[in-house]
C-alpha positions as CSV (number, residue, x, y, z in Angstrom):
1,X,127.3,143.9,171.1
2,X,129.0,141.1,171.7
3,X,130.8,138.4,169.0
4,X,129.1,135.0,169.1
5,X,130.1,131.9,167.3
6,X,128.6,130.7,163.8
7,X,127.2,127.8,163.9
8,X,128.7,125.5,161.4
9,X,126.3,123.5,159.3
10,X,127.4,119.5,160.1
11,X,129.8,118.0,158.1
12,X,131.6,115.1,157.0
13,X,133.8,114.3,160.2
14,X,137.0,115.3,158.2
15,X,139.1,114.5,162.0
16,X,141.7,117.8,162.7
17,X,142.1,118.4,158.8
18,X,140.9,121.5,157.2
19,X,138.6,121.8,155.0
20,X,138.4,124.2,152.2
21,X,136.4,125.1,149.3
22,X,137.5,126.0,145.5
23,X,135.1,126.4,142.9
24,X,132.2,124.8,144.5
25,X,134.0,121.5,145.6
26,X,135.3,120.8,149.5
27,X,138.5,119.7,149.7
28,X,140.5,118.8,152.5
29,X,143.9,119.7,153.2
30,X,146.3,116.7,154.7
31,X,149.8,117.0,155.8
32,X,152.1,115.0,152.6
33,X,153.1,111.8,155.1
34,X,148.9,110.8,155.7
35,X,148.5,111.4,151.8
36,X,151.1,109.5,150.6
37,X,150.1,106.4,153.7
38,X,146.8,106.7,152.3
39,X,147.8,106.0,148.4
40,X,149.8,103.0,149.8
41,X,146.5,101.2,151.7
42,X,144.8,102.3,148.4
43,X,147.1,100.5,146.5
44,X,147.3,97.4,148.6
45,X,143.5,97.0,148.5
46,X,141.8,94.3,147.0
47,X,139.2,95.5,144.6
48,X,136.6,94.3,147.3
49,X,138.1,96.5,149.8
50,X,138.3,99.2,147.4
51,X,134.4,99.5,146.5
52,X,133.5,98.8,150.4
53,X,135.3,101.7,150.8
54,X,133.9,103.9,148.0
55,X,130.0,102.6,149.5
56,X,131.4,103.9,153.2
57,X,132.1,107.0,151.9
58,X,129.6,107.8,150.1
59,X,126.9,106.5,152.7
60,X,128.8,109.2,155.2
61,X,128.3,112.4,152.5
62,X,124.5,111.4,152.3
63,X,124.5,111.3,156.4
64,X,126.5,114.8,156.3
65,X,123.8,116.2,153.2
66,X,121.0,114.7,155.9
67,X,121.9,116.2,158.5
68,X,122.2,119.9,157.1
69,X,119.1,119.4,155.7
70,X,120.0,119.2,151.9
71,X,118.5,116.3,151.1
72,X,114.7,115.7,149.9
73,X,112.3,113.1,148.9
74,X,110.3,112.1,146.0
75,X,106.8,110.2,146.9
76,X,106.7,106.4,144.8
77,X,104.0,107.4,142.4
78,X,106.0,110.5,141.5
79,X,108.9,109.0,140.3
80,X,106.8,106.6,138.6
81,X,105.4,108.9,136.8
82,X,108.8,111.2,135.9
83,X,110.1,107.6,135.1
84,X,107.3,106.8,132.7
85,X,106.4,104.1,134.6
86,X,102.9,104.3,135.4
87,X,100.2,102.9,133.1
């Protein structure tokens, strides 16, 4: 028998960081110097910057969700119909 690799599902590119998981939720650990850099840019931000970013990110966890397969469709007429829209 011979050990092979597991496949890890694909991810948010989190860079060298690791990522770990606590109660259901990712997080990602990152050395104190990259934190604290990172609360500075947040606070220098504009609030246009700031909701770019939030959009950035959250269009990359939908890509990650995507691309392990966790995401699914509802047809047009269906939501119309859970919505209450149709007539």
């Amino acid at each position: 028998m011979t050990a092979q690799p597991i496949e890890q599902p694909p991810g948010p590119d989190t860079g060298s960081y690791e990522v770990i998981h606590l109660g259901g939720q990712a997080a990602v650990v990152v050395p104190l110097a990259d934190f604290m850099r990172l609360r500075a840019l947040e606070r220098l931000a504009t609030a246009q910057e700031l909701e770019d970013a939030e959009d950035t990110a959250a269009l990359q966890e939908w890509q990650a969700r995507e691309a392990a397969g966790h995401t699914s469709y509802v047809p047009t007429d269906e939501v119309r119909r859970r919505l209450g829209l149709t007539r």
